[in-house]
N, C-alpha and C positions, 0 to 999 in steps of 0.2 A: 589512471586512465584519463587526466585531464588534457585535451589536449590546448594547443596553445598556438598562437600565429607570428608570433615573434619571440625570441632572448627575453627573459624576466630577468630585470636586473637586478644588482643583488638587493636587499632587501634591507632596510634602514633598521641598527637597534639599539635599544635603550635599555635601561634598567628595569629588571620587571617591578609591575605595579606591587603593591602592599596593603590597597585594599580593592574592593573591587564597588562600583556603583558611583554616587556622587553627580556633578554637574555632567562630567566627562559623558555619561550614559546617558544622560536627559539630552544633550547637544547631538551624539550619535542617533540616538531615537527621531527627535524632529528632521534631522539633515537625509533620513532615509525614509520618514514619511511624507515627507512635504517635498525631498527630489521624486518621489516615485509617480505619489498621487496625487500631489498639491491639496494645499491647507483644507481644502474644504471637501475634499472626499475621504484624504487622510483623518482630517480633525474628526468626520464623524464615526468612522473607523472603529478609531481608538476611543470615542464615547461612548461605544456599548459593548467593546471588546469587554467578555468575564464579569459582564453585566449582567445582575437577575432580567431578562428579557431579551438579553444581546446575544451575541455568538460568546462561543468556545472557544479559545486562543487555537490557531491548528500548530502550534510550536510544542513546548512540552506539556506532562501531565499534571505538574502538581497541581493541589487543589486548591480552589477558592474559601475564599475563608466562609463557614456557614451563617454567619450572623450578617453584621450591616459588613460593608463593602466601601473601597476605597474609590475616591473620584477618579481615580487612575492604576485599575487591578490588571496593571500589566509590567511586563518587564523590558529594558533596552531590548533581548531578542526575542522578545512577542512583535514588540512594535517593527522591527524587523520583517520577521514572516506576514505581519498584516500587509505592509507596506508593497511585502512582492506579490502576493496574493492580489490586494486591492487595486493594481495595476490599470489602468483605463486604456492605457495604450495597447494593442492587440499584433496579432500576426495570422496572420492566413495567406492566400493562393496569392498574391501579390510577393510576401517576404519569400517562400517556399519556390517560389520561379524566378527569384534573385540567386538563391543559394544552396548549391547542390549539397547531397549529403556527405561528398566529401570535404566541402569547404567547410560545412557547418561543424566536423568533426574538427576542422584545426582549429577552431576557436574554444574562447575556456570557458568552465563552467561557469560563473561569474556573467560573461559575454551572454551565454544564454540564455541567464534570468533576467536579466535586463532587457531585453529583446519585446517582453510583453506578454501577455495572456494570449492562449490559444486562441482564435474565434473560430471556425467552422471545422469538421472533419476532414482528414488528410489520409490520402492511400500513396503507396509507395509499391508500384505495380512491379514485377518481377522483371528485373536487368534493368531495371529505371534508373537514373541518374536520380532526379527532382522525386520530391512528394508533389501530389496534385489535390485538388481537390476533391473531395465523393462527398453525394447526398448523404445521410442517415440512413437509408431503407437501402441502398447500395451496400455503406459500410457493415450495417447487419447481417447483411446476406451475404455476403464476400466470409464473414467472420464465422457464419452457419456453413457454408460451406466446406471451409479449411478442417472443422471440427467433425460435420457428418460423413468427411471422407476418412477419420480415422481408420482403423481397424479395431482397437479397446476406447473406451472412453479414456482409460488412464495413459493415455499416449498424449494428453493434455494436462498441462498444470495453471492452475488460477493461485496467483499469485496478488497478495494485501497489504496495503502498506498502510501504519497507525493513523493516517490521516481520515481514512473511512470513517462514516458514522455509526453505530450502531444497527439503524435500518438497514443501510447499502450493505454492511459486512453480511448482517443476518437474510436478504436476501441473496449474494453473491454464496455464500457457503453452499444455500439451496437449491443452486443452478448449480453448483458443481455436482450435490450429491444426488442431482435430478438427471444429470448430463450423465453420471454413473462413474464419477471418483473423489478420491477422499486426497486427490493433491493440492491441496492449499497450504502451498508457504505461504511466508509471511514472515513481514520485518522483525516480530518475535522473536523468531528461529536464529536471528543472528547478536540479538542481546541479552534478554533476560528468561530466554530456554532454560538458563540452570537455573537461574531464582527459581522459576517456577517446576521444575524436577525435585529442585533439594523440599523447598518448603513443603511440595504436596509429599513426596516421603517421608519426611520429619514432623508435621503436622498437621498433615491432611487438607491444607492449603494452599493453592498456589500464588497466594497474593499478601500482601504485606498485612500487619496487625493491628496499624496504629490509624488514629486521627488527629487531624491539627489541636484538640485537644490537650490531645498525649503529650503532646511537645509541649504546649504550656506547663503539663504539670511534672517532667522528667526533671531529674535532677543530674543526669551524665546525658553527652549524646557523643555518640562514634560516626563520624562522618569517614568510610573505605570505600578508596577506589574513586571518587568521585566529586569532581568539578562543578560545584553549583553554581558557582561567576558568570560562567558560560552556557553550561550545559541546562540548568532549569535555577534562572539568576532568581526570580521570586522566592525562592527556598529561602534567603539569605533573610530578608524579613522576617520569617519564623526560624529561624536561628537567632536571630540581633534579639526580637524580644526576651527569647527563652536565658539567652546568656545575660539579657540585663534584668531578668530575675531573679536570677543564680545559678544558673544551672550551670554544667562547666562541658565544655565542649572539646573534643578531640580529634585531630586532621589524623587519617593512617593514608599516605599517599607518595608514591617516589618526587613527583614531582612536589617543591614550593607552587604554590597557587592563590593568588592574589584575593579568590574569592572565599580561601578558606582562612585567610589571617585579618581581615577584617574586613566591615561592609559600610559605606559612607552611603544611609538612607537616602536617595533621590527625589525621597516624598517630606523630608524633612530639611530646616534650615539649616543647620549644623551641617548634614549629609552635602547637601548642596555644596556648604562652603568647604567642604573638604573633611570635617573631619569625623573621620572612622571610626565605628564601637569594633574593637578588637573581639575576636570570636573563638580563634583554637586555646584553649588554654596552654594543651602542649599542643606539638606535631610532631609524628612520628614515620621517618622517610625510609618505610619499607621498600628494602630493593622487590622489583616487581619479582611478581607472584612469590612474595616474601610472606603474605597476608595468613594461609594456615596455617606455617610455623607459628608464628606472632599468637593466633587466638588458639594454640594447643600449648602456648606456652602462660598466654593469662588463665587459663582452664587447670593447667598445673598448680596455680597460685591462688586460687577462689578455694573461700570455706563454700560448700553447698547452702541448701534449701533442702534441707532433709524431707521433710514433710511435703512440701510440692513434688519433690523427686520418688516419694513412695507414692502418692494418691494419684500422680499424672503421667509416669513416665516409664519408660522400659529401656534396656538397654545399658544401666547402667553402670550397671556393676563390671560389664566388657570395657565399658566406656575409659573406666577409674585404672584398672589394671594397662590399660594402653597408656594415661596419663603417667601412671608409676618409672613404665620401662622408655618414658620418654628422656633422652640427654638433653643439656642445658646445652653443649654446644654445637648440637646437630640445631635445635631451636634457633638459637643465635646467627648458626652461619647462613643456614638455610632463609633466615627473616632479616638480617641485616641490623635489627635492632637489640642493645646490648639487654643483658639478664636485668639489669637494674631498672631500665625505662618500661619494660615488660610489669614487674611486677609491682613499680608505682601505677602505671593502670590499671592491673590486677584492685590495687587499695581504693582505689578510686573508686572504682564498680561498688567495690564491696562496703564503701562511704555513701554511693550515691540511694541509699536503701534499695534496692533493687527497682527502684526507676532510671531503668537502663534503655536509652533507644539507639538500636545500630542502623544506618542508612547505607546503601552502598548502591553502585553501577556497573558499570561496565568495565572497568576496573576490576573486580571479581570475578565479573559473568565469562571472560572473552578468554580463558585460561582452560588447557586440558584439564587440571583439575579443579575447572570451578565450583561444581555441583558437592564435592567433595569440602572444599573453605568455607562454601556458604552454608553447611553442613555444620563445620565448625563452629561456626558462628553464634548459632541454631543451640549447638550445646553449651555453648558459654551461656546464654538466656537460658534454658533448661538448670542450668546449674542455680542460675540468681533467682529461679522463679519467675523471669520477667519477660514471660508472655502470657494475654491474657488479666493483666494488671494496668493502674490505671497509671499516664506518665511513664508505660513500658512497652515494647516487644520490637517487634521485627519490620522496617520498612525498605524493600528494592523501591529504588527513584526512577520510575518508566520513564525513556524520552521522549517518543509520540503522542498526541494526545488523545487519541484513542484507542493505541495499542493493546493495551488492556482490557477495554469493549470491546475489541471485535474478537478475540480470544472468549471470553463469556458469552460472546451468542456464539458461536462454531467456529473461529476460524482456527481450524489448528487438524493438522494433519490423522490425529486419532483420538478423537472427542470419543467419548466412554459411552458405551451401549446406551444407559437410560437417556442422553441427548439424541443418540440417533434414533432409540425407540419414539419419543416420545416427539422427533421430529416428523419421524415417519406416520405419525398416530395424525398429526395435525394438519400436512403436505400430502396423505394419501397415497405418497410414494413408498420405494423401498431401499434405503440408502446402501452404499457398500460398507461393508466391515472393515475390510482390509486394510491398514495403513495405508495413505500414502505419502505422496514426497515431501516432507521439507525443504527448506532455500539449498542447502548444499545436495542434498539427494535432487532436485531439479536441477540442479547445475550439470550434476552426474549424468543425469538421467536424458537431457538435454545434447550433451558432448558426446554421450555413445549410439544417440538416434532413437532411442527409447523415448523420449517425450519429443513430440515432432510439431506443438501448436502452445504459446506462451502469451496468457492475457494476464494482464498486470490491473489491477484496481488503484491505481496513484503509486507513488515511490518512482526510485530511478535504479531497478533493480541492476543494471551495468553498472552503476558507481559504488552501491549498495554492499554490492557480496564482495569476498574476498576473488584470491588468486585472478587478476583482470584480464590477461589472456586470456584464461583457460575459459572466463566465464565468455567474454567477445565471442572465442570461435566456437561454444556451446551455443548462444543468439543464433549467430549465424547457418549451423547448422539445422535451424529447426523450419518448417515451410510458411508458417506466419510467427509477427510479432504484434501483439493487439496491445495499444498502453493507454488507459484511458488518464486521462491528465489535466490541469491547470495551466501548466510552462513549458516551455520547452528544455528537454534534457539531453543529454546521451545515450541514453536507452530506447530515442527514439531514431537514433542515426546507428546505433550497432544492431542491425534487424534479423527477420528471416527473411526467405525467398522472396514474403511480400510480408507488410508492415502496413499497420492501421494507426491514426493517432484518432480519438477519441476526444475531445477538448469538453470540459464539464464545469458546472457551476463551482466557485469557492464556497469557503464556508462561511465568509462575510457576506454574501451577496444573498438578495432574495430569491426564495423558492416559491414561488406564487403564494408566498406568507406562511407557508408550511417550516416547520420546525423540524428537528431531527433529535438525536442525544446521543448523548460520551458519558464515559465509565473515566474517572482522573484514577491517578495512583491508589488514593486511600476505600476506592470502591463506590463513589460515590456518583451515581448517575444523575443528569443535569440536560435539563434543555436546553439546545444553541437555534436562535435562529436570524439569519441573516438578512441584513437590512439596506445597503448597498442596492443600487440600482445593474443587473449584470453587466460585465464589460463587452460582451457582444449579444445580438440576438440571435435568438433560436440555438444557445448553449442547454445541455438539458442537465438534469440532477444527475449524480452517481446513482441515486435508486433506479430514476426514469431508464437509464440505462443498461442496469446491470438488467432493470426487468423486461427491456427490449430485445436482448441479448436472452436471456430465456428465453421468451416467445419465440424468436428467429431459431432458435437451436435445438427445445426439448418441446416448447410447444404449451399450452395450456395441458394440463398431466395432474391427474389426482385429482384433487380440489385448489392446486395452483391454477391461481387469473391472474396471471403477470401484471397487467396493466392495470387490472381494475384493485391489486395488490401496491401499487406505484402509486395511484390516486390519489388513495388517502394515508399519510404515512400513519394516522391512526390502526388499519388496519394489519401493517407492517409490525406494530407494535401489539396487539393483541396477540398476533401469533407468538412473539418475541414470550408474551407472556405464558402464552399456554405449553412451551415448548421448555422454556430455562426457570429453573428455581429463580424465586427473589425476590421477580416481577411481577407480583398482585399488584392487582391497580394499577397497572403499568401507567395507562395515558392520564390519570388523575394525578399521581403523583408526583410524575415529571415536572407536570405543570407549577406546582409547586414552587415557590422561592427557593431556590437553592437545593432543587431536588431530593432526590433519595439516598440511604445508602444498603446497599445489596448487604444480604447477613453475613458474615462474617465466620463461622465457629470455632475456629480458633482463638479469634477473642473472645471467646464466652466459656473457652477449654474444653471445648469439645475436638476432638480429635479424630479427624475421618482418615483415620490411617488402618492399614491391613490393623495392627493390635488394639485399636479403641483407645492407644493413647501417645503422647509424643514418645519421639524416638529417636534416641540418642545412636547417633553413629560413631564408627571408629578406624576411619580409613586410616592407611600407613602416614607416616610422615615424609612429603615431598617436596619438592619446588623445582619449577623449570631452568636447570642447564644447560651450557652451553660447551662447548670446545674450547680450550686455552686461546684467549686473543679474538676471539671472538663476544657480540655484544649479545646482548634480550631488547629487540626492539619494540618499543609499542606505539597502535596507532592514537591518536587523537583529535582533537576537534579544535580549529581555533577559535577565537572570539569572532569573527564575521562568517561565520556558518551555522548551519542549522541540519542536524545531518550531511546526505552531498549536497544542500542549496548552498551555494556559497555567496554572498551577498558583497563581499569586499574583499581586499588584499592584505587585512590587517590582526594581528593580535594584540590589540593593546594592551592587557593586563600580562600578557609574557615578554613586553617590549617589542615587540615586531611587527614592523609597519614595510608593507607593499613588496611582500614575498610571501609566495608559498612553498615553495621546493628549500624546505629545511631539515637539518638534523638537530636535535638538539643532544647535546654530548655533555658528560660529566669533566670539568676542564684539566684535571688528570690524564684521564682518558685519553684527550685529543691531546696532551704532550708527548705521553707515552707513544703516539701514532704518529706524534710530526704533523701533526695536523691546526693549521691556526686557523683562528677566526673570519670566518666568511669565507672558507677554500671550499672549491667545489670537488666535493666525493660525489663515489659512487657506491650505493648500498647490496648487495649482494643478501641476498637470505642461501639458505642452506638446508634443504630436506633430503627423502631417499630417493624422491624420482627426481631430482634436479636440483638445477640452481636457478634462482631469478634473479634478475637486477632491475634497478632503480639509479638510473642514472642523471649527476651533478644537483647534487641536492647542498646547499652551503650549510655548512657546520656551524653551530651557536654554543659558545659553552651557556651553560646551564646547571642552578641546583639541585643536584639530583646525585644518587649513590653512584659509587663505581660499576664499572659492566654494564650501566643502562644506554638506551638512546631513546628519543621520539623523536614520530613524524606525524604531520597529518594525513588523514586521510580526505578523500579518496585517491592523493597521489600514491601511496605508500602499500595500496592496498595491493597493487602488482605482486611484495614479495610475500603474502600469505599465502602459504598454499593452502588448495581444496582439501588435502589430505590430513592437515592440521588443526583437528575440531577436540573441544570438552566430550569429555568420556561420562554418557548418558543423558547430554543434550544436543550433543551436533553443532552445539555452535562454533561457528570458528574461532580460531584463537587467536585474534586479532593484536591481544597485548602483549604477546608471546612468541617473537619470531628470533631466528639465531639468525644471524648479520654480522658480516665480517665488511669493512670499510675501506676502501682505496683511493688516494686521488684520482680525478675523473679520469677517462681515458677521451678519444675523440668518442663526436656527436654521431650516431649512427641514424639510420634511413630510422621515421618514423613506422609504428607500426601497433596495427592494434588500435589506428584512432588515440593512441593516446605520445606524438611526436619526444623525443629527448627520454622515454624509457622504455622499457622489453620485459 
């Protein structure tokens, strides 16, 4: 759904990279902070970016290291997201009465971000061409409105994106369950839904087990499914040290990836001049959703942990009789990887003393049967003993940076009785029970007229979710769109009837010296607070907001005081505490160098599962098929993006520079098709209620197994369909689409906002 204003030429390429970081990243870093913000609002930026007293990168979540800190604890795309974030340049009622919203839809996303920070509030009145401008007390009441005319509260969905803080999430939940529903999607719902299904079934956890510790003291580490180079590049430094203490490290990934074969430190002079500490020992290029085969066929080849497996676990003895009746070459065809490179893994585990740490993404998560692999996964560690041990267990690599806090204070579509009791005990309200919608159940829910009013807390929910029509003309049909925001996106040009933009503080910028806090991957909650001078006046906080938006809507109710709640984020946090396990002393501890980390019990082997212990599962043995001649497409991210921000035209560590409408193809593949380098196809997906296309996307061969393809997203995202989610999380299955390939056809009429696809 990008749309675009002219022919993208084709796209220049190279050899892919072989390690990732080095000079190349430190050069990309400055020439995106120093073009965006210049040296000296940039410079200070980035000196207290992941700073004990500074902000909180708003990019990914790994964690900051808890001891002393580096003069520069960030990564090429941290400095990135600070860079578009810390923007000085603005847009308000001046850009917005240059550029209707039809014009602003042909231009690209990229074009967007570059544009500038939001400054003032913008309404987008019903049959309007232009946004305008509206006061704050207007746009409240315009938003109270659209909401009081419902007929259910649940004919509204309040949708979150990882960006929120802790406070904003935990007050935004409360105004939903105040307003009287429990539909909070959220970016969650479209990545790490099954991490968090499998884990809380299998060990009563929905969060990973390890700390940066661990990986000091591991002796194996499995990197599935997932791109650190890009996707959370800091990773790569606690990988470099762990590999140059011995530990031995392993890529499971279709694609080669520059940031998993080696890392040239950026912080170091070696790194600078080029040269790389090699990181995969092996690499293991399972064709996608190859990943369960692969770990039910190393589970075949492990001796156990007898004694962990009687004192801690259940399940097992179903578990072992499934392994028994498993074939070696259903394993094989199904995983792509032969019986020999399997069961040297297998030795390796069983070498590394049961200091085993498995890491994975999205890559895992975005599969019908993801919940089901990372399941498996689960029982290979159950087998080794190696959760719960020190140098072991289980870590998903969240990509938001808060994604994970705002799930821990409420956001999440059916938070379990004792949070909503004990919410209700504190707020004086009476929350609803009922489920409600997730991102793909709002999408639904939205298209059929069932949900008729769409406020977003940050993210670019049009770029965001899968199937892009289906999601556009769900937008369109609902009677407002409320996005409270930073930038300017596409989800503020695909609207309702009428359309609000909200424009709010970053999370570099001062909040009248008030602080906030984030939950990173490993659990560890941290104070951010921003130091920036705002980039326009009279921007208010996410909190300020979300709690103006109460007052306008449900009103002062119980023992909620919206504003005098907003005040002081201290009091926002007291509640935080009285409401969610973990948080004793909330506001003392935060403050804290290097914060807290919330308990764990899975790492201490407590297991809050239905049996009081872990729980070995035993799903069939699958993997996603396709039709003869037909591909498994997945989406992914390049190196100049940050979810949908897209910051450039380039992927340098995959060689491609100033394109994005690509395929990448196994170069078999594209002979067998007649298909040469840089010809423009067009990609077709294949479900029961239809077909989608994605049309002239140029062809790159690429290393990668037979039968595959990639694209990025959010071009690509067109051929997911709505109907194509993981079985027990809903997420959609974004890595996993059947695509069948054609040279282009002609350019048809754009449409959908997004020109050159359908």
């Amino acid at each position: 759904m990008s749309g675009m204003s002219e022919e993208e030429p084709g796209p220049r390429v190279s050899p892919p990279g072989k390690e990732a970081g080095g000079w190349p990243a430190v050069a990309s870093s400055l020439r995106h902070v120093v073009g965006r913000d210049g040296l000296a609002r940039g410079g200070r930026a980035l000196a207290r970016l992941n700073q004990v007293g500074g902000f909180d990168c708003p990019s990914c979540a790994w964690p900051d290291p808890d001891g002393e800190r580096s003069f520069a604890e960030f990564c090429e795309n941290g400095a990135k997201a600070v860079a578009s974030e810390a923007m000085k340049r603005t847009i308000g009622r001046e850009f917005f009465a240059r550029h209707s919203v039809a014009d602003l839809l042909e231009r690209s996303d990229e074009w967007h971000d570059k544009q500038g920070r939001l400054a003032e509030p913008m309404i987008l009145r019903e049959g309007a061409s232009h946004y305008e401008p509206v006061g704050w007390d207007e746009a409240f009441a315009v938003l109270a409105e659209e909401l009081k005319a419902l007929d259910s509260p649940d004919e509204a969905a309040f949708y979150t994106s990882g960006r929120a803080s802790n406070e904003a999430a935990f007050l935004y939940q409360m105004l939903a369950r105040a307003f009287g529903t429990n539909n909070l999607p959220d970016c969650s719902n479209m990545c790490h839904e099954s991490s968090g299904a499998a884990l809380s079934a299998a060990i009563g956890v929905g969060k990973g087990t390890v700390s940066l510790d661990d990986f000091a003291a591991a002796e194996v580490i499995l990197c599935v499914g997932q791109n650190p180079g890009t996707n959370h590049p800091r990773m790569l430094a606690t990988l470099e040290s762990a590999v140059e203490r011995g530990a031995r490290m392993v890529a499971i990934n279709p694609l080669k990836e520059a940031g998993l074969i080696g890392f040239a430190h950026p912080q170091k002079p070696a790194g600078l001049l080029g040269r790389a500490t090699p990181l995969a020992s092996s690499y293991l290029q399972v064709r996608v959703n190859g990943d369960l085969a692969l770990f039910r066929g190393v589970a075949k080849c492990l001796r156990d942990d007898p004694d962990f497996i009687a004192r801690e676990t259940t399940g097992y003895d179903e578990y072992r009789r499934l392994l028994a009746g498993t074939r070696w070459d259903d394993i094989e065809r199904l995983s792509g990887v032969s019986r020999r490179a399997i069961e040297e893994l297998a030795e390796l585990l069983a070498a590394g003393g049961r200091r085993v740490i498995t890491c994975w993404a999205m890559g895992l998560t975005q599969h019908r049967n993801a919940v089901a692999t990372i399941r498996e996964i689960v029982n290979v560690h159950l087998m080794l003993g190696a959760v719960g041990r020190e140098g072991a267990g289980l870590c998903p690599v969240r990509g938001h940076s808060n994604v994970q806090g705002d799930r821990t204070v409420g956001i999440w579509e059916k938070m379990p009785e004792a949070f909503l009791a004990a919410l209700d005990r504190q707020a004086g309200i009476r929350s609803p029970r009922g489920h409600g919608h997730d991102t793909v159940g709002s999408m639904v829910a939205m298209h059929d007229g069932s949900v008729k009013v769409f406020v977003a807390l940050g993210g670019n929910f049009a770029q965001a979710t899968p199937d892009s029509g289906f999601t556009a003309e769900a937008l369109r049909r609902t009677r407002l769109t409320c996005q409270v925001s930073t930038k300017l996106n596409r989800s503020h040009l695909i609207h309702g009837r009428r359309a609000l933009i909200l424009p709010c503080l970053g999370r570099s910028e001062d909040d009248a010296g008030r602080l906030v806090s984030c939950e990173n991957s490993m659990g560890v909650v941290q104070a951010s607070r921003g130091r920036l001078q705002p980039a326009a006046a009279g921007l208010l906080s996410e909190p300020e907001i979300v709690a103006r938006i109460g007052e306008a809507v449900v009103g002062d109710v119980g023992r909620i005081r919206w504003r005098w709640l907003a005040g002081d984020y201290d009091r926002i946090r007291d509640w935080i505490e009285a409401v969610v396990p973990g948080f004793d002393d909330y506001n003392r501890r935060v403050r804290e160098p290097g914060g807290f980390y919330l308990p764990n019990a899975a790492k201490q082997r407590k297991w809050n599962t239905a049996s009081g212990k872990a729980e070995f599962s035993a799903a069939p043995l699958d993997a996603f098929e396709v039709a003869e001649g037909r591909l498994i497409l997945q989406t992914l991210r390049s190196h100049d993006q940050f979810n949908t921000t897209i910051y450039g035209p380039d992927d340098r560590y995959r060689g491609i520079g100033g394109g994005r409408r690509i395929v990448f193809l196994n170069p078999d593949d594209m002979r067998r098709r007649g298909v040469g380098p840089l010809e423009e196809v067009d990609l077709t997906s294949h479900w029961p209620d239809g077909e989608r296309v994605a049309r002239r996307f140029r062809a790159i061969p690429y290393d990668m197994p037979p039968g595959m393809a990639a694209a990025y997203f959010p071009e690509a995202n067109v051929l997911v369909p709505a109907g194509s989610v993981a079985l027990g999380s809903n997420t959609p299955t974004s890595k996993a689409i059947e695509i069948s390939i054609a040279a282009s056809g002609p350019v048809e009429d754009p449409k959908h906002g997004h020109p050159r696809s359908s």
